[in-house]
Backbone as XML, in Angstrom:
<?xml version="1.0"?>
<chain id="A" units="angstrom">
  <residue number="1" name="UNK">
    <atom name="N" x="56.641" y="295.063" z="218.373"/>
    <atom name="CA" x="57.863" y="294.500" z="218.920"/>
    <atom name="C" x="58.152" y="293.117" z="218.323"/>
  </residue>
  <residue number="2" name="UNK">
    <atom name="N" x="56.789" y="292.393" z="218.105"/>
    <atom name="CA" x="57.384" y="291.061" z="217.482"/>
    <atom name="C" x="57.725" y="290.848" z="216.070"/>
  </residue>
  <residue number="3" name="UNK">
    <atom name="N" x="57.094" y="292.328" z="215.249"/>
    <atom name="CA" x="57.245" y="292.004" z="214.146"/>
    <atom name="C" x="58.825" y="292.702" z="213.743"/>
  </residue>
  <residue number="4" name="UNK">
    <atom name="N" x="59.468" y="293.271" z="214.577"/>
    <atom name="CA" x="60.890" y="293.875" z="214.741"/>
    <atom name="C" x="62.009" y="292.794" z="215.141"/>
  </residue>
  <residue number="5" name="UNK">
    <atom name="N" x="61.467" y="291.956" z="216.140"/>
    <atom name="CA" x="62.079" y="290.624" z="216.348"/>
    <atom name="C" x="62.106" y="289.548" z="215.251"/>
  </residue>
  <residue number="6" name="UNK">
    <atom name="N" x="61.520" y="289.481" z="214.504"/>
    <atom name="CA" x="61.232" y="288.499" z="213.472"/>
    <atom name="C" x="61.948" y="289.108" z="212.010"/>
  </residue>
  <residue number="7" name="UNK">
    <atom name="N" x="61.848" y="290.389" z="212.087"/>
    <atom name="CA" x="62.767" y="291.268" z="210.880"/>
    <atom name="C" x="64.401" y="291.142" z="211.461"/>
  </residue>
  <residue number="8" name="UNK">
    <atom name="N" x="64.826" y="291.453" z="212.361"/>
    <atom name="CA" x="65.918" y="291.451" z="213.219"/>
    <atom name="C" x="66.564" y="289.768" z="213.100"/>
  </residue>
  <residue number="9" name="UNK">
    <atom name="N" x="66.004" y="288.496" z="213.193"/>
    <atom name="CA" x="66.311" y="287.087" z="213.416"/>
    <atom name="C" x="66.485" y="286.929" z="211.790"/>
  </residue>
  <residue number="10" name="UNK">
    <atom name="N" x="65.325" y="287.615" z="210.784"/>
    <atom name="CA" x="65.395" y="287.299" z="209.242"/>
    <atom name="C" x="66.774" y="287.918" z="208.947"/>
  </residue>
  <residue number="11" name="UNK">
    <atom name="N" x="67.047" y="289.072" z="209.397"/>
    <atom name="CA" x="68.233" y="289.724" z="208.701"/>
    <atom name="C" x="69.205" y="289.255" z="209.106"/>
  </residue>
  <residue number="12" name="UNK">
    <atom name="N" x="69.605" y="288.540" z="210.301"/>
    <atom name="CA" x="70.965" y="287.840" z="210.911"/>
    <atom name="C" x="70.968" y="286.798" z="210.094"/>
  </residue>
  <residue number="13" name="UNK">
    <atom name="N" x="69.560" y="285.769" z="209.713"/>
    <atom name="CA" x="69.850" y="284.605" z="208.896"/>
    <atom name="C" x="70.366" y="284.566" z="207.598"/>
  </residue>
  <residue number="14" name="UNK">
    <atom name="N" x="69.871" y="286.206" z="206.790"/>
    <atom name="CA" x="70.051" y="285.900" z="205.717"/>
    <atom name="C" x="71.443" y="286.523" z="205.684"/>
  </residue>
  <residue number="15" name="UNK">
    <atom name="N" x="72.107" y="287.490" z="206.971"/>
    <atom name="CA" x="73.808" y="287.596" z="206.901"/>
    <atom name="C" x="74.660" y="286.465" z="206.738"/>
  </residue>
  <residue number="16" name="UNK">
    <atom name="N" x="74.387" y="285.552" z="207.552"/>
    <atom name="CA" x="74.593" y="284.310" z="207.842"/>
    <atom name="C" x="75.122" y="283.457" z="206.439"/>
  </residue>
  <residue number="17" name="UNK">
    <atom name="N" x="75.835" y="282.886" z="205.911"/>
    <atom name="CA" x="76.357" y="282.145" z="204.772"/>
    <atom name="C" x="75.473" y="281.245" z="205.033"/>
  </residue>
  <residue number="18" name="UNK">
    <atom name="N" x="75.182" y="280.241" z="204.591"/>
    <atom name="CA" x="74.496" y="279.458" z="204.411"/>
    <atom name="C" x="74.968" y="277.716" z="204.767"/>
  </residue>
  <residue number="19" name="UNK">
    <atom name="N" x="76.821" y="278.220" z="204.437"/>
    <atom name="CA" x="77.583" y="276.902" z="204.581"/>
    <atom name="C" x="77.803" y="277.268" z="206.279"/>
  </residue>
  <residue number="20" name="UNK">
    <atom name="N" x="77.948" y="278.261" z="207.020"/>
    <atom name="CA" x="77.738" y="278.412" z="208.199"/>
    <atom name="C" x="76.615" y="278.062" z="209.044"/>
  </residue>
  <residue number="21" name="UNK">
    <atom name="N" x="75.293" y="278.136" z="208.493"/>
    <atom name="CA" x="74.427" y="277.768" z="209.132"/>
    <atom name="C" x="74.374" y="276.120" z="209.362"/>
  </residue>
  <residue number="22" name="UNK">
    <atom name="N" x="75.161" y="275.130" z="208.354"/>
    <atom name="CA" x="74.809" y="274.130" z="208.749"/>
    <atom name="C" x="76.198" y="273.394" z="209.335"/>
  </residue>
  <residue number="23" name="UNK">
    <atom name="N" x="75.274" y="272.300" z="210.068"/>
    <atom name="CA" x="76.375" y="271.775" z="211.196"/>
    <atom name="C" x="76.827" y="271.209" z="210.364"/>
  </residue>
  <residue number="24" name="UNK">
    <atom name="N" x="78.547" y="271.283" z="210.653"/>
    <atom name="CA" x="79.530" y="270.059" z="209.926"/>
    <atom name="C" x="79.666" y="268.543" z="210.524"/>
  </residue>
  <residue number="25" name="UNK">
    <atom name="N" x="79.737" y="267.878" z="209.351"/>
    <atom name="CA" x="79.676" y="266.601" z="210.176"/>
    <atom name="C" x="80.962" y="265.933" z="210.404"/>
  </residue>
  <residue number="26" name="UNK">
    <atom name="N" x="80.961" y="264.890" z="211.139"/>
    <atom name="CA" x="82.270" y="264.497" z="211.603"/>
    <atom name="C" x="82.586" y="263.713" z="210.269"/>
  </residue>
  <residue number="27" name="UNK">
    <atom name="N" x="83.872" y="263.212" z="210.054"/>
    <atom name="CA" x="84.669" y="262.497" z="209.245"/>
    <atom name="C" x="85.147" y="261.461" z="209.724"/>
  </residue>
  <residue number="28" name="UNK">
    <atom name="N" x="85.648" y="260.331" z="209.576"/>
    <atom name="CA" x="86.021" y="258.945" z="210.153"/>
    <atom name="C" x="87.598" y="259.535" z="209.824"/>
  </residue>
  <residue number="29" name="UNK">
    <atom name="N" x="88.480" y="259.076" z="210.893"/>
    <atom name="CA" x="90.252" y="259.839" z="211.024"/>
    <atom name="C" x="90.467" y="258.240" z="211.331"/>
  </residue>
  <residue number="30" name="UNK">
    <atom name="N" x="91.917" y="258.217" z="210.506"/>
    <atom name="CA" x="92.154" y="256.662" z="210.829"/>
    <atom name="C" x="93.218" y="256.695" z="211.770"/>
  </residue>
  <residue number="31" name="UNK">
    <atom name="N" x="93.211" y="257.751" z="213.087"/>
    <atom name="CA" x="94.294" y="257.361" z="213.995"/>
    <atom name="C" x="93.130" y="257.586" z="215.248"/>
  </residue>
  <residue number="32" name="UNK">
    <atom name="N" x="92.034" y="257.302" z="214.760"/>
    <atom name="CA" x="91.209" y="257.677" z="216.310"/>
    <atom name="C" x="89.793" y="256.410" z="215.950"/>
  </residue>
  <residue number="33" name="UNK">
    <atom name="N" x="90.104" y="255.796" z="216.908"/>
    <atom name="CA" x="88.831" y="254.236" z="217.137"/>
    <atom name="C" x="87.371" y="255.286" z="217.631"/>
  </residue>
  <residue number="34" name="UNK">
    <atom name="N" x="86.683" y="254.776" z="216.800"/>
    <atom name="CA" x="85.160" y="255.540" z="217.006"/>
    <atom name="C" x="84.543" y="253.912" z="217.529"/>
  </residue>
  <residue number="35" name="UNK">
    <atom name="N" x="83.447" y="254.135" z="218.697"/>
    <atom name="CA" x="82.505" y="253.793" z="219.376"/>
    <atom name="C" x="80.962" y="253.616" z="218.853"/>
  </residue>
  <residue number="36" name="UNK">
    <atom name="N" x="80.364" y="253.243" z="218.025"/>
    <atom name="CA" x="79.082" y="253.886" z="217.607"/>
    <atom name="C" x="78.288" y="253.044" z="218.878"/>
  </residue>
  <residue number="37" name="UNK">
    <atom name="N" x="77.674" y="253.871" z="219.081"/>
    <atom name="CA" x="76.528" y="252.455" z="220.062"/>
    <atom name="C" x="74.771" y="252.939" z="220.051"/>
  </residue>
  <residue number="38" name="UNK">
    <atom name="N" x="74.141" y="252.512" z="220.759"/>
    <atom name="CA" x="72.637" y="252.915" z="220.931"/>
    <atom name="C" x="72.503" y="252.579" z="222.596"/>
  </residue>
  <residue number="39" name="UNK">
    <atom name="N" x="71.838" y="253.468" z="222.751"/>
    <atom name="CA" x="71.689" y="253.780" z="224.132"/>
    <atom name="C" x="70.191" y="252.866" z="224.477"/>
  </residue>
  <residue number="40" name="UNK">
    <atom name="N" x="71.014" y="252.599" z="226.009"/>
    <atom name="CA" x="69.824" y="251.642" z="226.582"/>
    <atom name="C" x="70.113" y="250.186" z="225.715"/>
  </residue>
  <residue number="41" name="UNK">
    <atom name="N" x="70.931" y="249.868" z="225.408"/>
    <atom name="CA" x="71.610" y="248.271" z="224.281"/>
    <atom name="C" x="72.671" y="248.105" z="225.768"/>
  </residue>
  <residue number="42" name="UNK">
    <atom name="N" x="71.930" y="246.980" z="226.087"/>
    <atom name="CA" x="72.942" y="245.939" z="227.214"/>
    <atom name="C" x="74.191" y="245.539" z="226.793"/>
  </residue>
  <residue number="43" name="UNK">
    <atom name="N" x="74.423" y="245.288" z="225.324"/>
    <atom name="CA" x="75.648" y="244.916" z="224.773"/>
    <atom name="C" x="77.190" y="246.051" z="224.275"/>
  </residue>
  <residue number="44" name="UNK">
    <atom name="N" x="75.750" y="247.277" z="224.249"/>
    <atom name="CA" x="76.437" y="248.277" z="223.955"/>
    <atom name="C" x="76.906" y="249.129" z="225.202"/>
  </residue>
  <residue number="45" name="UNK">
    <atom name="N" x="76.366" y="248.703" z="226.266"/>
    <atom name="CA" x="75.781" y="249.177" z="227.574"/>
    <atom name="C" x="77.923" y="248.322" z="228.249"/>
  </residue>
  <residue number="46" name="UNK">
    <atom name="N" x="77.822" y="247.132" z="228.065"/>
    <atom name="CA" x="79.038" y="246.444" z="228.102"/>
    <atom name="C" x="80.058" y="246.961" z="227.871"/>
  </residue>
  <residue number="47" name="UNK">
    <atom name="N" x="80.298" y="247.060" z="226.446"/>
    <atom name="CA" x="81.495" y="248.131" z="225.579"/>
    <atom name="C" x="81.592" y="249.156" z="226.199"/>
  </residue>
  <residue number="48" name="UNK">
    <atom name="N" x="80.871" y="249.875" z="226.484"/>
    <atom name="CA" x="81.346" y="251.378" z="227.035"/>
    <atom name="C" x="81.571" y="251.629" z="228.253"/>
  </residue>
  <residue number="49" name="UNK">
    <atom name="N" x="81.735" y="250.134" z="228.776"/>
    <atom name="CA" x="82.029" y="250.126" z="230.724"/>
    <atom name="C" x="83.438" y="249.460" z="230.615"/>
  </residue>
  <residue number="50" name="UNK">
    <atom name="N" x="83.552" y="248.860" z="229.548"/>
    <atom name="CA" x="84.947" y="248.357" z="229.184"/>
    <atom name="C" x="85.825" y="249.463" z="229.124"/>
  </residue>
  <residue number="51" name="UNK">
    <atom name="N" x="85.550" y="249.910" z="227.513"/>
    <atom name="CA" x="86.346" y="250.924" z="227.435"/>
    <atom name="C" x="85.907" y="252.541" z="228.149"/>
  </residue>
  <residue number="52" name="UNK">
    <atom name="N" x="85.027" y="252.883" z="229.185"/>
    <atom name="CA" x="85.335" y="253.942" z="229.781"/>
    <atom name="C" x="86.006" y="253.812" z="230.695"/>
  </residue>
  <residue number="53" name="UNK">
    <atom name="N" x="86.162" y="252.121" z="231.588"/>
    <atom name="CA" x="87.342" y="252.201" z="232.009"/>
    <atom name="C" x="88.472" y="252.299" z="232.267"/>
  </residue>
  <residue number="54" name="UNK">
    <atom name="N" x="88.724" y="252.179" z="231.093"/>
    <atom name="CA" x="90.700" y="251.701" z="230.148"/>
    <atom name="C" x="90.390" y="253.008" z="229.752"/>
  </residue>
  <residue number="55" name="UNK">
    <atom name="N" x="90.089" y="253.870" z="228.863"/>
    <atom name="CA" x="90.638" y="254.657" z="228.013"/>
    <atom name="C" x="89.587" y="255.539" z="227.822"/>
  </residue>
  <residue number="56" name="UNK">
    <atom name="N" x="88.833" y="256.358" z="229.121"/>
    <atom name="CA" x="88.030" y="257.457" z="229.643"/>
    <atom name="C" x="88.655" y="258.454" z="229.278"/>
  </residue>
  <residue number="57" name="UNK">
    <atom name="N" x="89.942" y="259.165" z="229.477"/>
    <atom name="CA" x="90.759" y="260.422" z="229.054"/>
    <atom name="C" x="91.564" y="260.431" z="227.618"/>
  </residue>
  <residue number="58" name="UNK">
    <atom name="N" x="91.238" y="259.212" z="226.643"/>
    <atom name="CA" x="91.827" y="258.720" z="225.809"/>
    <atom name="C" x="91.127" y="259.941" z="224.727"/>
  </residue>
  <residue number="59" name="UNK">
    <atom name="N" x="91.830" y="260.885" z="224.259"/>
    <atom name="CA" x="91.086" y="262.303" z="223.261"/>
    <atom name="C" x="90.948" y="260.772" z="221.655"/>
  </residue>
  <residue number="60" name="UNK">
    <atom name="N" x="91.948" y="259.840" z="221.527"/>
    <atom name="CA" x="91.162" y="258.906" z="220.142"/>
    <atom name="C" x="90.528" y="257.895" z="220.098"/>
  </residue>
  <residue number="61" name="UNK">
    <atom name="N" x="89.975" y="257.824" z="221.212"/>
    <atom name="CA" x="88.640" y="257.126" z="221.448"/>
    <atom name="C" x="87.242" y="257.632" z="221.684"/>
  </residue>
  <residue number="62" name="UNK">
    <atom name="N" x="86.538" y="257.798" z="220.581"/>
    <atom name="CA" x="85.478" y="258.795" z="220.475"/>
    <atom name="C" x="84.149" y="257.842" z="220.300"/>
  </residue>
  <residue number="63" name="UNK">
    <atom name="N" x="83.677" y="257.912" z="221.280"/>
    <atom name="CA" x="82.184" y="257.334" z="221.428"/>
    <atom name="C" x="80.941" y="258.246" z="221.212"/>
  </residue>
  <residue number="64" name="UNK">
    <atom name="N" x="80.393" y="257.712" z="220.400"/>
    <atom name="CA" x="79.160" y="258.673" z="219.692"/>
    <atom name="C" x="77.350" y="257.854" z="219.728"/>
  </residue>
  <residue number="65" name="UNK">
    <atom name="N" x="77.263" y="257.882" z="220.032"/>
    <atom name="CA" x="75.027" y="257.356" z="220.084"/>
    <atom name="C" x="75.155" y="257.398" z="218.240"/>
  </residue>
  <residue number="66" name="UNK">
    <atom name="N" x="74.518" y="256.102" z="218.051"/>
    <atom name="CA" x="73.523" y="256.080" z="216.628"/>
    <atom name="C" x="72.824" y="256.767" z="216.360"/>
  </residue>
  <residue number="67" name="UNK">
    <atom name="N" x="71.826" y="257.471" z="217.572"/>
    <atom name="CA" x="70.731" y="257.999" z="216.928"/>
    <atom name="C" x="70.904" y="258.940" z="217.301"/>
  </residue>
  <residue number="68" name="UNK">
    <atom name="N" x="72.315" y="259.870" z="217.026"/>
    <atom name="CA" x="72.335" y="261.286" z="216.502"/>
    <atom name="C" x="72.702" y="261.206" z="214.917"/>
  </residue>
  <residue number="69" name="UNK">
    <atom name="N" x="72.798" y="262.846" z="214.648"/>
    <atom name="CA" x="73.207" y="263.172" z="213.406"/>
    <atom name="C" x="74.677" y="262.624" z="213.486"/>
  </residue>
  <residue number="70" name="UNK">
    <atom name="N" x="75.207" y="262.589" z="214.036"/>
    <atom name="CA" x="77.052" y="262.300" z="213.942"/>
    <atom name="C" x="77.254" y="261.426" z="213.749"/>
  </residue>
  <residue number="71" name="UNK">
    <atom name="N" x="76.363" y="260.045" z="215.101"/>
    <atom name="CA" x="76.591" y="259.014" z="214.501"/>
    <atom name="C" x="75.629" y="258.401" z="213.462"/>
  </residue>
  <residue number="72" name="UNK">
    <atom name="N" x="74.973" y="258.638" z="213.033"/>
    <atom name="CA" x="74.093" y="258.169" z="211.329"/>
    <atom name="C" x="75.386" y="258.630" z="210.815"/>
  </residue>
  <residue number="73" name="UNK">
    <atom name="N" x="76.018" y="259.679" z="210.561"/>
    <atom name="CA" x="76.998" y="260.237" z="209.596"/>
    <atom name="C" x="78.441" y="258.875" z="209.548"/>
  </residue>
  <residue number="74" name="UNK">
    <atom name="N" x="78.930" y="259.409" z="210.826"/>
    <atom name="CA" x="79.792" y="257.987" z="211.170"/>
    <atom name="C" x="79.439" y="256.542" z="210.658"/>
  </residue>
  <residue number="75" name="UNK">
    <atom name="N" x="78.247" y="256.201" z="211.093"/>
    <atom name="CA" x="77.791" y="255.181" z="210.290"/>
    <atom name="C" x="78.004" y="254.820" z="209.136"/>
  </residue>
  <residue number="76" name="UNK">
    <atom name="N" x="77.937" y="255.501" z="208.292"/>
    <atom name="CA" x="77.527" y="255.644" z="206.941"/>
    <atom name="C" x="78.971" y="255.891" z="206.248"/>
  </residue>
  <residue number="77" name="UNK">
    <atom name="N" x="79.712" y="256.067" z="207.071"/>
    <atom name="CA" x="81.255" y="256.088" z="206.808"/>
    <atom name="C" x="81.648" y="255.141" z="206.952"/>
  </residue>
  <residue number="78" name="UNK">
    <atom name="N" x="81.563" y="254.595" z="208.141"/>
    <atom name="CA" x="82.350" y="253.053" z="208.309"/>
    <atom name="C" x="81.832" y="252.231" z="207.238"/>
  </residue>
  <residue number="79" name="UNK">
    <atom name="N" x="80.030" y="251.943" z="207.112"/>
    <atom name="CA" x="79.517" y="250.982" z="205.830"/>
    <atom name="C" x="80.141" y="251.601" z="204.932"/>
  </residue>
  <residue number="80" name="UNK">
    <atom name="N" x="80.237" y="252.266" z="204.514"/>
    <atom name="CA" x="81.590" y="252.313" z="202.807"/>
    <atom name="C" x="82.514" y="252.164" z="202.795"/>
  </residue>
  <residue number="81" name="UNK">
    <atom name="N" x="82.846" y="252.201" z="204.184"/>
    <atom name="CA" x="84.845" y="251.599" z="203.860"/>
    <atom name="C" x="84.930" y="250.288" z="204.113"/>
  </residue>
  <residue number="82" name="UNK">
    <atom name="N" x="84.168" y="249.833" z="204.945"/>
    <atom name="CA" x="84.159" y="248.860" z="205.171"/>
    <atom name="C" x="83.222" y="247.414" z="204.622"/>
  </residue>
  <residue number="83" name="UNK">
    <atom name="N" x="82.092" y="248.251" z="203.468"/>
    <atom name="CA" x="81.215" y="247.217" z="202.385"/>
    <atom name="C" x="80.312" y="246.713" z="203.659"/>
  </residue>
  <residue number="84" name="UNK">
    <atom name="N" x="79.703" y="247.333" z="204.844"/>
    <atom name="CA" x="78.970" y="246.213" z="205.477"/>
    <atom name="C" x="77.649" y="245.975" z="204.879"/>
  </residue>
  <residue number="85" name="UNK">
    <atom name="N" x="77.692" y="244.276" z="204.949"/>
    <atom name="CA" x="76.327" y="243.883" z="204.574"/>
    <atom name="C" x="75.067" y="243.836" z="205.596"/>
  </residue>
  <residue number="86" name="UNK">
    <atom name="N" x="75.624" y="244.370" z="207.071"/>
    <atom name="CA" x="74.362" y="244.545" z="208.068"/>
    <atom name="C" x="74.885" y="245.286" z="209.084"/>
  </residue>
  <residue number="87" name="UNK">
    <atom name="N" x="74.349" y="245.392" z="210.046"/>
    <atom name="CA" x="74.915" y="246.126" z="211.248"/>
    <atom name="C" x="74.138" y="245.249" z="212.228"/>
  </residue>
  <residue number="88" name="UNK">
    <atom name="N" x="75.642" y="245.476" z="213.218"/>
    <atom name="CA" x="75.075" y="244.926" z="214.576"/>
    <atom name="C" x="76.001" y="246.004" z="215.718"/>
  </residue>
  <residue number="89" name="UNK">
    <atom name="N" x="75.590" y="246.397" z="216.787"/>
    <atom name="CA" x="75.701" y="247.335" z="217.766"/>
    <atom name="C" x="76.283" y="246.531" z="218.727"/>
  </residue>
  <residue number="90" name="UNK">
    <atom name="N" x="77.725" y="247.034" z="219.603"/>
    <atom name="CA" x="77.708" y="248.173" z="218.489"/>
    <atom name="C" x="78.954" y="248.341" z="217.531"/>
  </residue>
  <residue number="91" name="UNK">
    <atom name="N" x="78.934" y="249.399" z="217.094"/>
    <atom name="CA" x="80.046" y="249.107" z="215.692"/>
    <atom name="C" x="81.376" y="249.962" z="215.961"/>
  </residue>
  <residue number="92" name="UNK">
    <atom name="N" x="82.469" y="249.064" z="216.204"/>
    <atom name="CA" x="83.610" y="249.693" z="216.206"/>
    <atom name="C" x="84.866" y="249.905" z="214.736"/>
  </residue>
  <residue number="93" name="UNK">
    <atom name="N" x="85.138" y="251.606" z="214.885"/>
    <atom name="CA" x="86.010" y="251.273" z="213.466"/>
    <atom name="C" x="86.866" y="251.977" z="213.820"/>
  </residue>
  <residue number="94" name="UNK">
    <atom name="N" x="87.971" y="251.828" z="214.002"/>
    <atom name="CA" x="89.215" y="252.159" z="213.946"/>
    <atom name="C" x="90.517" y="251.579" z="213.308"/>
  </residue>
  <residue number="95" name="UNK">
    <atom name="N" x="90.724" y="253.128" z="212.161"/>
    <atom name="CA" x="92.111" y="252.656" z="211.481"/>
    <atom name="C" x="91.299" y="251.729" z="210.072"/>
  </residue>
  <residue number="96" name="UNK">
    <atom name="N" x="91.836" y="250.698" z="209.824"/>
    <atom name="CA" x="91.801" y="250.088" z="209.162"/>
    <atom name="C" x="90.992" y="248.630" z="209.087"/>
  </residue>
  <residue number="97" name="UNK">
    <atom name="N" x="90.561" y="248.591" z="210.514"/>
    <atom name="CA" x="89.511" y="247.201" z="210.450"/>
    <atom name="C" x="88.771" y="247.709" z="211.811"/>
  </residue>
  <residue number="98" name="UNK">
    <atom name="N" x="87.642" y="246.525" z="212.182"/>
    <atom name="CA" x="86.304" y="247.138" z="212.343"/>
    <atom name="C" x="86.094" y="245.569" z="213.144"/>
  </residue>
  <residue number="99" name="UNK">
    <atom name="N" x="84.866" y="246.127" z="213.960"/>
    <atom name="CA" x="84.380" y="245.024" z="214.348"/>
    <atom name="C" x="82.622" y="245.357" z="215.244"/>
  </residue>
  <residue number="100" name="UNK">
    <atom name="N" x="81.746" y="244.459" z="215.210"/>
    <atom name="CA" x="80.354" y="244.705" z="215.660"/>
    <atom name="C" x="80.046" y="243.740" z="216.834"/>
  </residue>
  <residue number="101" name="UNK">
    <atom name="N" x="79.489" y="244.277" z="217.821"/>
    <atom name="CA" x="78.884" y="243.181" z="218.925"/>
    <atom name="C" x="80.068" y="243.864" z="219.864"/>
  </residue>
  <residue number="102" name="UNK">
    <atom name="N" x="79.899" y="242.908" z="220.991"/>
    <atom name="CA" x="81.040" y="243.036" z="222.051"/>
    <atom name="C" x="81.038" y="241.551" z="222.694"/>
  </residue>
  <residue number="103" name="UNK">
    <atom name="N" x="81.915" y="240.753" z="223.359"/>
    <atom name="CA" x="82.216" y="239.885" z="223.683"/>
    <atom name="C" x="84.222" y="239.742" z="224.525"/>
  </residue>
  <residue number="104" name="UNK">
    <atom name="N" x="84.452" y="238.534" z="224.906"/>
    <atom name="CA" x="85.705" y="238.558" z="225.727"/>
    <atom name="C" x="86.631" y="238.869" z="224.563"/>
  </residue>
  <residue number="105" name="UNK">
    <atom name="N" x="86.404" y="238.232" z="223.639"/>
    <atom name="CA" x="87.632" y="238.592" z="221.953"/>
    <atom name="C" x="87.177" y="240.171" z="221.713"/>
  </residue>
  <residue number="106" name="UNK">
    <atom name="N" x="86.138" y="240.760" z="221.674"/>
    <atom name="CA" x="86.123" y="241.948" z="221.013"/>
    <atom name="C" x="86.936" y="242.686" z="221.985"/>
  </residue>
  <residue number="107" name="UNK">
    <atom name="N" x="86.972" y="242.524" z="223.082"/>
    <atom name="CA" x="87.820" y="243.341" z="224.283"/>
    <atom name="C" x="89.670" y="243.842" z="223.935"/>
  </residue>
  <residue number="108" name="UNK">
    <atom name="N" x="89.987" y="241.857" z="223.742"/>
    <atom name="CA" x="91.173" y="241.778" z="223.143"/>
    <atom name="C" x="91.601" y="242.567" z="221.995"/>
  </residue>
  <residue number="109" name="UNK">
    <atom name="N" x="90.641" y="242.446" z="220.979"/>
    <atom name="CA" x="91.005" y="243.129" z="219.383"/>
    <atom name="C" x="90.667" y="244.750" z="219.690"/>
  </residue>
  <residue number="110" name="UNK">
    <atom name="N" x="89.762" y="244.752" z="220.997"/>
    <atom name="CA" x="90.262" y="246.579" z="221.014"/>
    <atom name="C" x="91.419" y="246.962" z="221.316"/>
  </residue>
  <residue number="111" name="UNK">
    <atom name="N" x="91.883" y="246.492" z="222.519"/>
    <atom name="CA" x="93.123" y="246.786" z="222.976"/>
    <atom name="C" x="94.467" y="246.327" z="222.020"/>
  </residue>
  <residue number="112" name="UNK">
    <atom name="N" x="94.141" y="245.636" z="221.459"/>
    <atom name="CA" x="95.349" y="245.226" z="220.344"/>
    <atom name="C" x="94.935" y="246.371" z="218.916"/>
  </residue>
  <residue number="113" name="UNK">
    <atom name="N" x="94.084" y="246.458" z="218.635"/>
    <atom name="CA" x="94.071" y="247.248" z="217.591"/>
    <atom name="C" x="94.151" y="248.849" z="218.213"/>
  </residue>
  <residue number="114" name="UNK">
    <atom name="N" x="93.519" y="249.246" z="219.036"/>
    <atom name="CA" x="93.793" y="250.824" z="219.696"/>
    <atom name="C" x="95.937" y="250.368" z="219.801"/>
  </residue>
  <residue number="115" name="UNK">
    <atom name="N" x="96.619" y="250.029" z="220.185"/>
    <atom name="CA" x="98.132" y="249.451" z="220.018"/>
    <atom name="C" x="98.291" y="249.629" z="218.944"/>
  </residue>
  <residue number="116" name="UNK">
    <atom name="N" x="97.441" y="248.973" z="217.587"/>
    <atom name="CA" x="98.277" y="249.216" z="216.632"/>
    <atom name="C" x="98.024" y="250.091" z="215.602"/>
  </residue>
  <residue number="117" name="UNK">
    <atom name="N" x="97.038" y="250.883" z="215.873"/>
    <atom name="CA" x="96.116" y="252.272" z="215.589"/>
    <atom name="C" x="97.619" y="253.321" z="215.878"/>
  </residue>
  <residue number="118" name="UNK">
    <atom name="N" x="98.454" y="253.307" z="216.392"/>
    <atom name="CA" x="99.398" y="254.271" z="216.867"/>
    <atom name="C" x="101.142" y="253.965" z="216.823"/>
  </residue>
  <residue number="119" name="UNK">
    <atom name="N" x="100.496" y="253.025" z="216.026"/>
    <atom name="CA" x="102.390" y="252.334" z="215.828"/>
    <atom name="C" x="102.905" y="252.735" z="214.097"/>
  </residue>
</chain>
C-alpha cells in the first residue's frame, strides 16, 4: 500500500509542470503601499496599529512579515528600486517613494502619500 502511495504522489508530481509546482512570488504594483515588517518589532508593532486602524479594509495596503518568502521577495524589490544602502523595519514602499522606521512624520507621509498613490 505504501509503495502504491508513493508511485501514485510520484506520478501526480511528475504530471504536474514544474512552473506550477512553484509558488509565484509577489511583484511590487505602484498603486498599492506594501507594509514589510518583522514580527514581535515594537516599532513595527506601532505601524501596524496605526495603519490597521485607518486603512484595515483598504485591498492597497498590503502588509506582509519579512521573514516570509513574500516578504524577502518584496524586499528585494523595494532595495532595487529604491538603491537602499541598509534596512531599517519597518520598510514602507509605495508608488514611487519609500520610507523605514515609524515615528509622528512617518504617520503623516503615509497618509499623504497613500492620497497621492491614487491621484
Amino acid at each position: 500500500m505504501l509503495r502504491f502511495l508513493s508511485l501514485l504522489i510520484a506520478a501526480v508530481l511528475v504530471a504536474v509542470p514544474a512552473e506550477a509546482r512553484k509558488k509565484k512570488m509577489p511583484t511590487l504594483e505602484d498603486n498599492k503601499a506594501y507594509v514589510l515588517y518583522l514580527e514581535g518589532c515594537p516599532i513595527c508593532t506601532q505601524a501596524l496599529e496605526y495603519i490597521n486602524e485607518r486603512y484595515f479594509t483598504r485591498p492597497d495596503v498590503v502588509r506582509v512579515n519579512l521573514e516570509t518568502e513574500e516578504g524577502q521577495a518584496l524586499l528585494k524589490q523595494c532595495a532595487k528600486k529604491f538603491k537602499f544602502q541598509h534596512v531599517l523595519a519597518p520598510v514602507i514602499c509605495m508608488g514611487d517613494k519609500y520610507f523605514m522606521g515609524w515615528s509622528g512624520k512617518a504617520a503623516k507621509d503615509f497618509d499623504q502619500y497613500l492620497v497621492e498613490l491614487h491621484e
